[in-house]
C-alpha positions as CSV (number, residue, x, y, z in Angstrom):
1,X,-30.9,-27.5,-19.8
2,X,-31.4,-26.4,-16.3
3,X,-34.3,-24.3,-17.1
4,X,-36.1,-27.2,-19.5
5,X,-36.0,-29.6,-16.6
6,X,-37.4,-27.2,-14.4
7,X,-40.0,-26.6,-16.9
8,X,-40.4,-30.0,-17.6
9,X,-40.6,-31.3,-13.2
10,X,-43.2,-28.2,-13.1
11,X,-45.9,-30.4,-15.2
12,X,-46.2,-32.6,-12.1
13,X,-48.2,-30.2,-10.1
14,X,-47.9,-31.9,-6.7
15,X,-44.3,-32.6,-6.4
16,X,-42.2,-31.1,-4.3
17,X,-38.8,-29.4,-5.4
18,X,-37.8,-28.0,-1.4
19,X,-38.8,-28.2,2.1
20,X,-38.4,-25.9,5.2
21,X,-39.6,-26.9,8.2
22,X,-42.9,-28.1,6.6
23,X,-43.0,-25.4,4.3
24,X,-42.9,-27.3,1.0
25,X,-42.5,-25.7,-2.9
26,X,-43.4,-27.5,-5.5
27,X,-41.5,-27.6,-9.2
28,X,-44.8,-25.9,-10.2
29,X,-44.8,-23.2,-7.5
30,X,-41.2,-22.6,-8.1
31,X,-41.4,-22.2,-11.7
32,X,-44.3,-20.1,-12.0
33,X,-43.1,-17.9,-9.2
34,X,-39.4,-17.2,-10.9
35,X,-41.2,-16.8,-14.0
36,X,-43.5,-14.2,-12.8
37,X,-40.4,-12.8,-11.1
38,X,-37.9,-12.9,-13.7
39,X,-40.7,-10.9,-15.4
40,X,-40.5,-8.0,-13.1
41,X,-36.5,-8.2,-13.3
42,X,-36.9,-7.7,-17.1
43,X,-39.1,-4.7,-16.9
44,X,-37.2,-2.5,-14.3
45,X,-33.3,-4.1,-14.5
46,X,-31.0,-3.2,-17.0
47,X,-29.8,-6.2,-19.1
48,X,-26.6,-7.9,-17.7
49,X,-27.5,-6.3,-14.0
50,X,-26.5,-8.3,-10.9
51,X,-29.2,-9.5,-8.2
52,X,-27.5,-9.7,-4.5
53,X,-29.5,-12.2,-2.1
54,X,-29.2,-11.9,1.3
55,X,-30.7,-14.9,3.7
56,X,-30.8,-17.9,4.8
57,X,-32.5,-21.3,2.8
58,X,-35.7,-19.6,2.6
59,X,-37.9,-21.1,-0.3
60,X,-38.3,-17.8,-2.0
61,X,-34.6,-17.3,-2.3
62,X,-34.4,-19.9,-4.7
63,X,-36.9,-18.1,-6.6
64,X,-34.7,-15.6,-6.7
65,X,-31.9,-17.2,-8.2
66,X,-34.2,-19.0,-11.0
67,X,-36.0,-15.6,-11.4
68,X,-32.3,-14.5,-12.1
69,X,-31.6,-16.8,-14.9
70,X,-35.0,-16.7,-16.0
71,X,-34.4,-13.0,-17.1
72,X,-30.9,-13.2,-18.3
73,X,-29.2,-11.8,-14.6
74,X,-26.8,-13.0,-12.6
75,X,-27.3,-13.6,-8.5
76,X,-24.5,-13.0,-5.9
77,X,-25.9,-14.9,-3.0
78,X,-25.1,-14.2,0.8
79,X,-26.4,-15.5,4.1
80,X,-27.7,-13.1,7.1
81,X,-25.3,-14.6,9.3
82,X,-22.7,-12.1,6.9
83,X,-20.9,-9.6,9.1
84,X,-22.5,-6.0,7.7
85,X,-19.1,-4.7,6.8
86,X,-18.4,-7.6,4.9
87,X,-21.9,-7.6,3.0
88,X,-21.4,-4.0,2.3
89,X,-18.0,-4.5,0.9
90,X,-19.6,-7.3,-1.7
91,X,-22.5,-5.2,-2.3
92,X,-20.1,-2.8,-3.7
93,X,-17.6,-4.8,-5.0
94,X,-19.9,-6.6,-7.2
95,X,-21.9,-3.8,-8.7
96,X,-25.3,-5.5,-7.7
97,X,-28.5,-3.4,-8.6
98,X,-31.1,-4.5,-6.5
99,X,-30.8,-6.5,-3.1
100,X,-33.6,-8.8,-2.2
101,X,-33.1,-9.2,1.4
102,X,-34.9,-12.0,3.7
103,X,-33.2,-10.9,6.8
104,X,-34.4,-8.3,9.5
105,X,-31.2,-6.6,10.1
106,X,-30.6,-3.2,7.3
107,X,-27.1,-2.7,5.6
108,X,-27.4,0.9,6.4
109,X,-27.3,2.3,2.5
110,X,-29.2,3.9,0.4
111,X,-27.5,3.8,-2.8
112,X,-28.9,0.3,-3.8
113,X,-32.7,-0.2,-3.6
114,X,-33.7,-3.4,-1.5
115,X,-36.7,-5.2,-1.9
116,X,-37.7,-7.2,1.9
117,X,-39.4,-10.5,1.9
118,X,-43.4,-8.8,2.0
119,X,-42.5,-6.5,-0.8
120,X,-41.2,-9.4,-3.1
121,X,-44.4,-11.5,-2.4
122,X,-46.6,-8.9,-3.4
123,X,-44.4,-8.4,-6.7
124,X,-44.3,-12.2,-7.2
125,X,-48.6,-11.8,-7.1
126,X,-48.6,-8.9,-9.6
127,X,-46.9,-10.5,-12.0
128,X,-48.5,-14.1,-11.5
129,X,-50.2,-14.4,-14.9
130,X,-46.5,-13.5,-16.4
131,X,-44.8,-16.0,-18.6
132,X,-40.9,-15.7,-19.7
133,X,-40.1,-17.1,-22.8
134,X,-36.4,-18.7,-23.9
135,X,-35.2,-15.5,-25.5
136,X,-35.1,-14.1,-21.9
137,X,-33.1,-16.9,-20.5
138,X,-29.6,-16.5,-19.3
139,X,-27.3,-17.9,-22.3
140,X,-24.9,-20.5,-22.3
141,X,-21.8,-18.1,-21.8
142,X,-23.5,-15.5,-19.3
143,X,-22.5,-15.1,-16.1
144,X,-25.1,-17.1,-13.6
145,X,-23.6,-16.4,-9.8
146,X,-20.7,-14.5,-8.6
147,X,-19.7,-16.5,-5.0
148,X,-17.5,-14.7,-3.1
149,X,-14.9,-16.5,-1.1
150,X,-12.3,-15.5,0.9
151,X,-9.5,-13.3,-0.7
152,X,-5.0,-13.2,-0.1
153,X,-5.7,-9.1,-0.8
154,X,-7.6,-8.7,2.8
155,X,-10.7,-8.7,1.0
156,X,-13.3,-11.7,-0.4
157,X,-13.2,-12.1,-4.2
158,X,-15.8,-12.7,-6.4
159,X,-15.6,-16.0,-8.6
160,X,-17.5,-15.6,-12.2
161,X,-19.6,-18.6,-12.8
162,X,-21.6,-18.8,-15.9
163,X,-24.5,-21.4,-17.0
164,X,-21.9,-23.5,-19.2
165,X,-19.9,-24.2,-15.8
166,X,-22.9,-26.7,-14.7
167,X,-22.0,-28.9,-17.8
168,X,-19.8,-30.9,-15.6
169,X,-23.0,-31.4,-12.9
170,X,-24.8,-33.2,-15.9
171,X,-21.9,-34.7,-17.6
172,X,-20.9,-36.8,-14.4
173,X,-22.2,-39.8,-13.3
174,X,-24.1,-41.1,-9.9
175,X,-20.8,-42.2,-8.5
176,X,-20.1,-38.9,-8.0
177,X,-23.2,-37.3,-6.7
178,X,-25.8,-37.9,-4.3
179,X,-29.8,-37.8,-4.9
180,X,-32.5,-39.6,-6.6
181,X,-35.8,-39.4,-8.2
182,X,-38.1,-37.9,-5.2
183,X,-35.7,-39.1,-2.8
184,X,-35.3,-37.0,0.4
185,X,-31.8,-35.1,0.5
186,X,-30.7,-33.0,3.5
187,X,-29.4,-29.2,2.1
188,X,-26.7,-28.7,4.8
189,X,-24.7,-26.0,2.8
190,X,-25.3,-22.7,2.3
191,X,-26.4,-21.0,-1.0
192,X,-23.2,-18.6,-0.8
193,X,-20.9,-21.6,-1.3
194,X,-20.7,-23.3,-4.6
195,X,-21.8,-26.6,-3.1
196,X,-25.4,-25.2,-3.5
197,X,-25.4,-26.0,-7.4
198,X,-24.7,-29.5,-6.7
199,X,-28.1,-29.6,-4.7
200,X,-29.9,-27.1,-6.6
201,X,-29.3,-27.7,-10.5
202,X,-28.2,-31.5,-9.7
203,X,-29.7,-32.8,-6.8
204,X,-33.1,-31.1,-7.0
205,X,-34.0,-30.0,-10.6
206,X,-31.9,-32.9,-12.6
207,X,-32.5,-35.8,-10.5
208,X,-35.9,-34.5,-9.3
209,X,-34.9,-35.1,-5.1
210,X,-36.7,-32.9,-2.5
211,X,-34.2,-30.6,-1.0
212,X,-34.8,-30.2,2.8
213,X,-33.2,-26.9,3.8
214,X,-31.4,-26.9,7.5
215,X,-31.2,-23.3,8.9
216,X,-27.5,-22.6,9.3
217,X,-27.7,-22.0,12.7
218,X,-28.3,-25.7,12.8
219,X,-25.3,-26.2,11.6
220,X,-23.6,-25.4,14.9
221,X,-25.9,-27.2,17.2
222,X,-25.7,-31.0,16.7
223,X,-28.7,-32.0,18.1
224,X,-30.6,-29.8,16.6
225,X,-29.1,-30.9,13.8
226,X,-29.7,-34.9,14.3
227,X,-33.1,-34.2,15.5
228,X,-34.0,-32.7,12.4
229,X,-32.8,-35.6,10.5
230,X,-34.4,-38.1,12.8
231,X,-38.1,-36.2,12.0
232,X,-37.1,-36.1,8.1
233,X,-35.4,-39.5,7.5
234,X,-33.7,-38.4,4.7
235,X,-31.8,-41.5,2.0
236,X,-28.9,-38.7,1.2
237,X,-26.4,-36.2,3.4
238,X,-23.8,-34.2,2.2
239,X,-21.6,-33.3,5.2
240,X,-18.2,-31.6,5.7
241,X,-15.5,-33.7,7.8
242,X,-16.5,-31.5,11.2
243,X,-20.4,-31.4,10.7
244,X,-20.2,-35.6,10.7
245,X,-17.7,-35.5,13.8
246,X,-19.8,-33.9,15.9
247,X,-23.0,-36.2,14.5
248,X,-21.2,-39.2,15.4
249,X,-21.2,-38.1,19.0
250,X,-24.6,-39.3,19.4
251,X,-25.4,-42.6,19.4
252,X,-28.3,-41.9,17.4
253,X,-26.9,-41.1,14.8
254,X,-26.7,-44.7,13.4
255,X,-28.5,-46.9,11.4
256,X,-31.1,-48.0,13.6
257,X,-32.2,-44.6,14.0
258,X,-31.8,-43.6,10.8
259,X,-33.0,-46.8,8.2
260,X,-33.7,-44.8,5.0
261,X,-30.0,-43.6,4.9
262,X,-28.6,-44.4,1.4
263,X,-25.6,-42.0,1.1
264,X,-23.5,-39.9,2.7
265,X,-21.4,-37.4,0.8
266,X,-18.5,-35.6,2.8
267,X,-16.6,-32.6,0.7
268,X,-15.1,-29.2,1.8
269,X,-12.4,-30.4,4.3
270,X,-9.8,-34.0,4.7
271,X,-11.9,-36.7,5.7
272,X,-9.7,-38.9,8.4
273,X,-9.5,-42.7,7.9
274,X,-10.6,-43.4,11.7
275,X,-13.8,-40.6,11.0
276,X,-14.8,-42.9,7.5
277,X,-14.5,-46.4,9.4
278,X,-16.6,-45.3,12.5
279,X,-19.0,-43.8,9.8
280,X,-19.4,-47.7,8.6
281,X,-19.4,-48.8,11.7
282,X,-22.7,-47.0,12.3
283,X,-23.8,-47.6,8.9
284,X,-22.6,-50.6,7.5
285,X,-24.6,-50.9,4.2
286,X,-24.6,-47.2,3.0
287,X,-21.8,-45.9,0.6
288,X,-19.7,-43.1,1.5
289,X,-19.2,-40.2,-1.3
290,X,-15.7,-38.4,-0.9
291,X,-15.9,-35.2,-3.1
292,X,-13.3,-32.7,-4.4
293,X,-14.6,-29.4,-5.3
294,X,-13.6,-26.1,-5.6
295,X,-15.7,-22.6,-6.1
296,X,-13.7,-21.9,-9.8
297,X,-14.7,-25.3,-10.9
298,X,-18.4,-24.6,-10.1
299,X,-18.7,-28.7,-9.1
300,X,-17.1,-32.1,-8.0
301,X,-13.3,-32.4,-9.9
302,X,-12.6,-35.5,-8.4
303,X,-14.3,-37.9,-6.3
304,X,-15.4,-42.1,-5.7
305,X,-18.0,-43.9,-3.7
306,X,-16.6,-46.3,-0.7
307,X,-18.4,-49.1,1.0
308,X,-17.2,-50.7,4.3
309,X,-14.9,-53.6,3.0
310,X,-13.4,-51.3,1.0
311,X,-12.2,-49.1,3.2
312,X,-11.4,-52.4,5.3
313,X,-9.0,-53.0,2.5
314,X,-7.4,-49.6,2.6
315,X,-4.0,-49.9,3.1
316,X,-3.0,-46.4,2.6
317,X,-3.3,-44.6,6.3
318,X,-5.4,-41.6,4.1
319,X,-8.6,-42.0,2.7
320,X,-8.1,-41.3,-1.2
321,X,-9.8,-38.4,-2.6
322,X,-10.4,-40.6,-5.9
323,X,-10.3,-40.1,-9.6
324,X,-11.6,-37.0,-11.9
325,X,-14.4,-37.2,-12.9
326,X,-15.0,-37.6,-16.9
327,X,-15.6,-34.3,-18.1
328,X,-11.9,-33.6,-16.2
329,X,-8.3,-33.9,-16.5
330,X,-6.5,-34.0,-13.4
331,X,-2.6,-33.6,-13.2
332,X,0.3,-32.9,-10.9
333,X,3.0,-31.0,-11.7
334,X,6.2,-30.0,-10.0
335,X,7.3,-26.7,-9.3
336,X,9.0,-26.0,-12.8
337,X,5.0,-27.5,-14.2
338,X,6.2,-30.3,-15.2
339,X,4.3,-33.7,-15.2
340,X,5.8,-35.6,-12.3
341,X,5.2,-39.5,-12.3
342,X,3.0,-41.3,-10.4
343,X,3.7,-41.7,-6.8
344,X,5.6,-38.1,-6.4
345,X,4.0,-35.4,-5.4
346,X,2.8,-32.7,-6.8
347,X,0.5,-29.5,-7.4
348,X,-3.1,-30.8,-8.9
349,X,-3.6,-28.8,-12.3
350,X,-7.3,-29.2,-13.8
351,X,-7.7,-28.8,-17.3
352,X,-11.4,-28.8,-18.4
353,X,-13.6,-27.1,-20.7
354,X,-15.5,-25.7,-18.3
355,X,-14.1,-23.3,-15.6
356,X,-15.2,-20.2,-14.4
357,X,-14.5,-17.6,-15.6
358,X,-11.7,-16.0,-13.4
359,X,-11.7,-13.3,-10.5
360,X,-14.6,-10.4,-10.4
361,X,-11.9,-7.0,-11.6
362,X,-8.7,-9.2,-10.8
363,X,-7.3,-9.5,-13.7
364,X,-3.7,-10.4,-12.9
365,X,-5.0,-12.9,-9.9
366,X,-6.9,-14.1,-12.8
367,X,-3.6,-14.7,-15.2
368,X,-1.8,-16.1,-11.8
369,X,-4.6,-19.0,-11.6
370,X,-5.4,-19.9,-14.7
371,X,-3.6,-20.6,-18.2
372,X,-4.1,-21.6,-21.5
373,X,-2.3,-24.2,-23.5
374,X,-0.7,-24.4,-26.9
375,X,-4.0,-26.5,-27.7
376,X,-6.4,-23.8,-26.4
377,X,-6.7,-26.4,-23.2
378,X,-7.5,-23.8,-20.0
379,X,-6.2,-25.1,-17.3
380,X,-6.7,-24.2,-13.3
381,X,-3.8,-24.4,-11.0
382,X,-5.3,-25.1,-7.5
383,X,-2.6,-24.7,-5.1
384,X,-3.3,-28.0,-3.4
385,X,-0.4,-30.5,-3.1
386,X,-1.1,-34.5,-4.0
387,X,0.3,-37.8,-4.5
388,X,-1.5,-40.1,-7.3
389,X,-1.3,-43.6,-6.7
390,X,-2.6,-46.6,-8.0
391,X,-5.0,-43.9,-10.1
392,X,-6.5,-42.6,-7.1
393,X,-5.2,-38.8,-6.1
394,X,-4.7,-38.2,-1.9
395,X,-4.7,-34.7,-0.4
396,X,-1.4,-33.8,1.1
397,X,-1.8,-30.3,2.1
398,X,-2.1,-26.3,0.5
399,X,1.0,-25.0,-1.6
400,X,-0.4,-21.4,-0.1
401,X,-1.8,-19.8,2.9
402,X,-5.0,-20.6,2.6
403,X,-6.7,-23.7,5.1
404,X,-10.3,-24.7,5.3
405,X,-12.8,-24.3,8.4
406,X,-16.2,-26.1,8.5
407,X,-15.5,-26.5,4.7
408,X,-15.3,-22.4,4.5
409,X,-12.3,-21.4,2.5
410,X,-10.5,-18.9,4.7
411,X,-7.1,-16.8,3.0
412,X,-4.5,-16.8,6.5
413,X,-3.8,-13.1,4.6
414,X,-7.4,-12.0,4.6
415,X,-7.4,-12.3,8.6
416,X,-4.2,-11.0,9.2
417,X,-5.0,-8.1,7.2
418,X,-8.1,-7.7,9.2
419,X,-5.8,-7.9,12.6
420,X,-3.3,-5.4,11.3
421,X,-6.6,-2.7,10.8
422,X,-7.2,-2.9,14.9
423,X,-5.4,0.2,16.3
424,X,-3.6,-1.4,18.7
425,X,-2.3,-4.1,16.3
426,X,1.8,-3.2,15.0
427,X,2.1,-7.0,13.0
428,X,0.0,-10.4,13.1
429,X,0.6,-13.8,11.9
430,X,-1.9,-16.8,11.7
431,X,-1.6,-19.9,11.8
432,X,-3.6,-22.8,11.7
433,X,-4.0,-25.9,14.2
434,X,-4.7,-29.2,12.8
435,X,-5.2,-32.2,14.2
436,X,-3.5,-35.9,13.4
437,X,-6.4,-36.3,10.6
438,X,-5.5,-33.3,9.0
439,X,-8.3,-31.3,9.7
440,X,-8.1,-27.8,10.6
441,X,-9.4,-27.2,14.3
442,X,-9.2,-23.3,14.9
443,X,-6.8,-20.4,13.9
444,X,-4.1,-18.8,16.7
445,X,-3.1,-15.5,15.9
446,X,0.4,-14.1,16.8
447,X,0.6,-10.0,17.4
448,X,3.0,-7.7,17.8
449,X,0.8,-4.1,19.7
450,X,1.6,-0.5,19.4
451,X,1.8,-0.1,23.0
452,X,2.0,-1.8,26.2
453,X,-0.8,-2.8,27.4
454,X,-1.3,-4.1,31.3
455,X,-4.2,-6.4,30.8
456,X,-3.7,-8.1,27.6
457,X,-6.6,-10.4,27.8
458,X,-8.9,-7.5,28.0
459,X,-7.3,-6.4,25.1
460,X,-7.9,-9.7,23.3
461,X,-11.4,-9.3,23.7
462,X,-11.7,-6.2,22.8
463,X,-9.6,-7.3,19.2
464,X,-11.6,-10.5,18.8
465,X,-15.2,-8.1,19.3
466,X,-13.8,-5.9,16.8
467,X,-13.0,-8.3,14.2
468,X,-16.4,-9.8,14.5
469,X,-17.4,-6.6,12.8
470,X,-16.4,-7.6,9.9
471,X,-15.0,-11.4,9.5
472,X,-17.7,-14.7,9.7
473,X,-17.0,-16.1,12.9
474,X,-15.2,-19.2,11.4
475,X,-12.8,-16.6,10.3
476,X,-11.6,-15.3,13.6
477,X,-9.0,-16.6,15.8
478,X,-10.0,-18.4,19.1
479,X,-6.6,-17.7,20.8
480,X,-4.1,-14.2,20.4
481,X,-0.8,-14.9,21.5
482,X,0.6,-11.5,22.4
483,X,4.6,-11.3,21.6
484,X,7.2,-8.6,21.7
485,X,9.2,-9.1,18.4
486,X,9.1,-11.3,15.0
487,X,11.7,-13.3,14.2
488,X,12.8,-12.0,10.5
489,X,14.5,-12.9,7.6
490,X,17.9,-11.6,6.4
491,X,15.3,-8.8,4.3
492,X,13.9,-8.1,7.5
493,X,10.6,-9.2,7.0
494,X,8.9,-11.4,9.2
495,X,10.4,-15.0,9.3
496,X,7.1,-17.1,8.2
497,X,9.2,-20.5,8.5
498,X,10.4,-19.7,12.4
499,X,6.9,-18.5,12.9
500,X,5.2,-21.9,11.6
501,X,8.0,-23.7,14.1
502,X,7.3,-21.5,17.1
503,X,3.7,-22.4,16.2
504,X,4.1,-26.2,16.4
505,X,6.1,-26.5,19.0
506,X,2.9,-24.6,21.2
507,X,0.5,-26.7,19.1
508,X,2.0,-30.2,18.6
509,X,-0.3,-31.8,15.6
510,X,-1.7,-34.3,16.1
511,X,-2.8,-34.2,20.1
């Protein structure tokens, strides 16, 4: 279906499917281009083979990824941003064949050809007169994009997403999702995250919007960030909880600067009730989008569309995350996985029949997450803990050690694991602070060192250098709180529960 429509938006020669900083594609130009190189894939890939893409939002990297499922491949997407260590690791870890690289920087290996930005132009020319027919497309069951995320092992994991997974994108309606017809949508998110198929498959090629990409170093720079929707004027944002924080510190970022403003969508991270009302309060008539997604669900589970006298209304003190969307079944259970009424809390299970397609080579991480019922249901235990009332589910908190940053899944084990390899580490713990909203601010890490060491904060900057060697910087602690011992547990290993006390009682939540 994906691949019809774009087929289909490509008759209209002059419309256009993206937009970077005035350099527009059209549906034409994209098609033709990922058919000429989807072409090229066929003739020197072997069938099956994996595609790694490392950039930014360049226009050409979503030829890429059509080229990809144009010729039956699969595309594991990264950003240049990527510390090298970690882009190696994936590289390996995912068995890619080719790398098509839009950034300056080099990885440093040889054992996988890479193909730069000029080089893939000129193949993209050589092959413009190539057509792919439908036998070449990727089928229904075939893997489409492994997205790595942050992994409990010390090590991201690859999720397995294949073509069928997008049935829920289709199946759901405009409540949901954000976009229209050749309506102007900001593309805030990052093609490694699994919020790019809601712009890209939905936003762009099903509903025919024009994506305008925002480099990511944007998205750390505010201004930057407003001014570039101030020269766009877009009718649709989809923002995480701390991009639209920072936003609202300008006063332009209102209504009055901003009239075409439809929509805002905010995923990825808890959305505060205070953060939603000052939202209406700059923009009284749009409607707010709350979305709840996760990378082995490929899309929006659950979700609902709030105007200002609704959330006026809102008695609850949270804002609700909403209901699932059709092509869903949303359920809590308790600890035993048993249904547990409404009003109690419990662990949301999805049971739909589309989900990814487990863990890239982690089998048993695979069988821990998701099941099968007597009925052939498979079902998706997603570690958060919620409370369903009135029909509308609320985020309580993780079951796990795993938080959210900027919307970036981060496992707490992944950076401790990543502490522990600095030589002058002996144990770590991290922990999260998190404000009276619920959002997570930064992480504090807790040490134990090898030695004694006279100037610690030295030390500390040496560790925090090191680590950005190999973790994205939303992954690395702002603060390391040096300390002599662990408290433990009568196994004598480290005492998590006096750890997470010591830790609130430094940072109180809420202030």
């Amino acid at each position: 279906m994906i691949l019809e429509m774009l087929r289909k938006r490509a008759q209209s020669s002059d419309v256009c499917a993206v937009d970077i900083h005035g350099n527009r594609m059209t549906f034409k130009m994209l098609h033709e281009r990922s058919d000429a190189l989807a072409s090229y894939f066929l003739k020197t890939l072997e069938p099956k083979a994996k595609v790694m893409i490392l950039g930014d939002k360049e226009n050409e990297y979503l030829t890429v990824m059509f080229a990809c499922l144009k010729s039956g491949r699969a595309y594991v997407p990264l950003t240049s941003s990527l510390p090298k260590e970690r882009a190696l690791f994936i590289l390996k870890d995912s068995e890619a064949s080719l790398v098509i690289s839009f950034s300056d920087g080099d990885l440093g290996q040889k054992e996988v050809p890479v193909i730069k930005e000029s080089e893939l132009l000129e193949i993209i020319y050589e092959y413009r007169k190539e057509k792919v027919s439908e036998e070449s497309w990727l089928s229904y069951e075939g893997m489409m994009a492994l997205l790595y995320t942050s992994g409990s092992t010390g090590n991201p994991k690859g999720v397995m997403n294949a073509l069928g997974d997008l049935e829920n994108l289709f199946l759901a309606s405009e409540e949901f999702y954000i976009g229209g017809h050749q309506e102007k949508v900001m593309n805030n998110f990052s093609y490694m995250f699994s919020a790019h198929m809601q712009h890209v498959y939905r936003t762009m090629v099903l509903m025919g919007s024009t994506l305008y990409a925002v480099p990511s170093e944007y998205q750390k720079d505010p201004e930057k960030l407003l001014n570039q929707y101030l020269k766009i004027q877009p009718e649709y944002l989809g923002l995480i909880a701390t991009s639209c924080s920072m936003l609202l510190m300008d006063e332009r970022f209102s209504a009055s600067h901003l009239p075409q403003l439809k929509s805002i969508a905010l995923a990825g991270e808890v959305c505060g009730k205070e953060l939603v009302k000052e939202v209406f309060r700059r923009f009284p008539k749009i409607t707010v989008k709350i979305q709840y997604a996760s990378t082995e669900l490929t899309t929006v589970a659950i979700g609902c569309t709030l105007t200002k006298d609704a959330v006026d209304e809102l008695i609850e003190e949270r804002i609700p995350l909403g209901k699932a969307v059709p092509s869903i079944d949303a359920v809590l259970v308790d600890e035993e996985g048993n249904l547990v009424p409404e009003g109690e809390k419990g662990e949301l299970v999805i049971f739909s029949r589309r989900l990814c397609d487990g863990y890239y080579k982690l089998e048993e991480e695979t069988k821990r997450t998701f099941f099968v019922t007597d009925s052939g249901r498979r079902g998706f235990r997603t570690k958060d803990l919620m409370i369903k009332k009135e029909g509308l589910y609320y985020y309580l908190g993780r079951l796990d050690n795993r938080v959210k940053i900027g919307g970036n899944r981060v496992e707490l084990e992944e950076v401790e694991s990543a502490l522990n390899e600095e030589e002058w580490i002996h144990q770590s713990v991290v922990r999260p602070v998190v404000d009276k909203e619920g959002t997570v601010k930064f992480l504090v890490a807790y040490v134990t060192l090898t030695s004694t060491y006279e100037n610690r904060s030295k030390l500390f900057l040496d560790i925090r250098k090191g680590l950005k060697e190999r973790l994205p910087s939303y992954m690395i602690p702002q603060k390391i709180i040096g300390m002599d011992v662990f408290p433990q547990n009568s196994s004598g290993k480290i005492d998590r529960f006096a750890m997470r006390l010591h830790h609130e009682a430094l940072y109180s939540y809420g202030k």
